[in-house]
Phi, psi and omega in degrees: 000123171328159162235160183214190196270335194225127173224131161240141211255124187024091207239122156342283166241115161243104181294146147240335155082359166316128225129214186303100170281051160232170138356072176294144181232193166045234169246029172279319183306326172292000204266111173246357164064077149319137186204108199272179214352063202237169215263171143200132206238116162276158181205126194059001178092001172226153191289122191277291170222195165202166179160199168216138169098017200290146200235086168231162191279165167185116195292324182257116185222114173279121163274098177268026178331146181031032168227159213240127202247119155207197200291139172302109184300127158337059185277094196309309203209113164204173182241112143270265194274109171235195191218162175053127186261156193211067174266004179304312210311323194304285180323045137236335159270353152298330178252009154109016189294104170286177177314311171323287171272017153260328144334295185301345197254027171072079172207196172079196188287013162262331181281335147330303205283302206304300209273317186308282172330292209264314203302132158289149172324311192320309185304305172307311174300346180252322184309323192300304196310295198285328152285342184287316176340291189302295215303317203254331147296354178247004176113018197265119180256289215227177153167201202253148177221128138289179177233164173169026201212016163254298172067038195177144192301317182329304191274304142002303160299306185286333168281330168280340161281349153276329151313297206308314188313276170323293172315326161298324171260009198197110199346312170313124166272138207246069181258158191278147222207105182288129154206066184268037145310336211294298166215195219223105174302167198269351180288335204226138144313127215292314177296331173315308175303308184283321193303320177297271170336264189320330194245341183232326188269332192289294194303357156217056131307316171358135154076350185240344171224156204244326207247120147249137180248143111235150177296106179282063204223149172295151190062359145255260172256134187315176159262335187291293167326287232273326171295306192300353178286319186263358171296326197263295187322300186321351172229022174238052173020031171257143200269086179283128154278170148183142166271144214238126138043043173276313168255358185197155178258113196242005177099009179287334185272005166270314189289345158318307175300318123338276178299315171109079152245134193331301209208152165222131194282138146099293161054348198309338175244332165251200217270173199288358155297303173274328165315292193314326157291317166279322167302333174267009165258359198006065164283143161270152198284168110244105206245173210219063191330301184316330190278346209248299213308290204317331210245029175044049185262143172259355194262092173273177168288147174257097178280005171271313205284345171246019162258335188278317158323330200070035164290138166279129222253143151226180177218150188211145165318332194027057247259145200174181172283313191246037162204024187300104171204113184246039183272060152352306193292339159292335191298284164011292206292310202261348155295297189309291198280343161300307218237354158089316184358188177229098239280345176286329185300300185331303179301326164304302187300321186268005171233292190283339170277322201271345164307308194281334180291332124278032196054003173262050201262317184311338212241332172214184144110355133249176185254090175231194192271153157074005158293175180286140177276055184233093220199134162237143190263068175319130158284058183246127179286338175201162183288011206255333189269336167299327168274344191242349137250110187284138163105344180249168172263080168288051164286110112346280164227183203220099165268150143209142185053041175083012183249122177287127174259000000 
């Protein structure tokens, strides 16, 4: 009899989420390919086998009886690393304050670039560190980090070198993200600004982003402005993003489209023209429930009208200052009950879509042989009970790469 390193043993429900390696839509999102009392055997740090009833020797053995066994979830779009917290803000959003006008009276992401810009590596690197904690207790294996909170080459460099930093020590697989695109510092001009970005900040990134992201938005970057940015990362081989049409419909998810960007974020405004469009480019949605929750909005992105459009749906944290959260199973939770979802969808979006939404599809976001062993254990009797008891940590255990963490 084989011996392999891990067996997890009758498991309730084990998603494996097998199927199509692309970008799921429609009703392939609802597909999670279930396997009731079923087995799953690591080896190496890779899924060995799956099944049910599997017969291997193994010194570690998970019993998931009446637990729900699946892929470690993806988290797509987060600010991992930043310095200064901004709970001042919340008695300002209580009394009824936009985004806006929390910007103008200095709080919002300027007072961010101000504490980032002074926080030493050291700093950033122990705070971050202390959300990949939390993050990865709550079932969170891999996921995306920008920088966008320097807003000067210096700084800008110095948050990506702490990205680079944290992936290399620390379980969360890390992938990165340029987004000094983020907003428009106040010394310079917005053309001044991009003009800076494109000729000094992007040509040395080289080795440090995966990604170029920019805020595509009225009072920050143009669509015009937003194309040349991500034209330029695209030709230092960085992987255009964009946040798309979050407080205004400004054309971003046509230009996600227009351009070949993995994904465009956020999605909360636009119009069905451009949804429509990124659904026939299968740019992935990524949408991001925690931010409209955060900021005591009614207004979510409409994820029935684009799985149905065939956008491919992922979901994410969007983990921030002014969204501080590094829980994935709430966001799950705030797809269903916000946003209408279906929990198979959600779960589709936060593990294998939101995989492809980082070019890692090949490598996690199901549980099949010769994937990566980055598996999670639910106290969940099905996957139907994580949205519907709210408010808790269902983890059990945490594998990644084959390591009980």
């Amino acid at each position: 009899m084989e011996t392999v390193d891990l067996i997890i043993k009758n498991a309730n429900e084990l998603i494996t989420l097998k199927g199509l390696n692309k970008p799921r839509t429609k009703k392939q999102m609802n597909n999670l390919s279930i396997i009731n009392k079923g087995d799953l055997a690591i080896k190496d740090g890779i899924i060995f086998d799956v099944g049910k009833n599997l017969k291997y020797k193994s010194e570690r053995i998970i019993n998931a009886t009446g637990k729900t066994v699946m892929p470690g979830f993806v988290d797509p779009h987060t600010h991992l690393v930043f310095a200064g917290s901004r709970e001042f803000e919340l008695d300002m959003k209580l009394k009824g304050f936009s985004y806006i006008d929390i910007l103008k009276k200095g709080g919002g992401i300027f007072y961010t670039v101000k504490e980032t810009r002074k926080a030493t590596s050291e700093k950033l690197f122990k705070e971050s560190k202390k959300r990949l904690d939390k993050m990865i207790s709550y079932g969170t294996t891999t996921c995306e980090a920008k920088s966008g909170y320097g807003l000067d080459t210096k700084s800008e460099l110095k948050i990506l070198n702490v990205i680079k930093k944290l992936n290399s020590s620390h379980p969360v697989d890390i992938l990165s993200t340029f987004l000094g695109a983020h907003a428009i510092p106040k010394q310079y001009s917005s053309n001044d600004y991009v003009e800076k970005i494109i000729n000094e900040m992007i040509p040395k990134t080289k080795g440090l982003a995966t990604f170029c992201d920019v805020f595509c938005e009225k009072g920050f970057f143009t669509n015009k402005q937003s194309k040349e940015v991500l034209e330029a990362g695209k030709k230092y081989g960085i992987v255009p993003k964009i946040h798309a049409d979050e407080l205004s419909d400004t054309g971003g998810a046509a230009l996600a489209a227009e351009i070949g960007a993995i994904s465009a974020d956020h999605l909360l405004m636009s119009s069905y023209s451009g949804l429509k469009r990124i659904a026939e480019k299968r740019v992935i949605g990524i949408l991001l429930p925690g931010v409209p929750f955060s900021l005591m909005q009614n207004n979510y992105a409409n994820a029935r009208n684009m799985i149905n459009l065939g956008v491919p749906i992922a979901l994410a944290t969007d983990l921030n200052p002014n969204c501080w959260t590094e829980n994935m199973q709430l966001i799950i939770q705030l797809a269903c009950l916000k946003m209408k979802m279906t929990q198979a969808e959600a779960i589709t979006a936060a593990t294998f879509n939101a995989a492809c939404a980082l070019k890692m599809n090949d490598v996690i976001g199901s549980l099949e042989k010769g994937k990566q062993a980055d598996v999670i254990v639910l106290d969940c009797p099905n996957h139907k009970f994580m949205t519907y008891h709210i408010g808790i940590n269902h983890i059990a255990n945490v594998i990644k790469k084959g390591c009980i963490i």
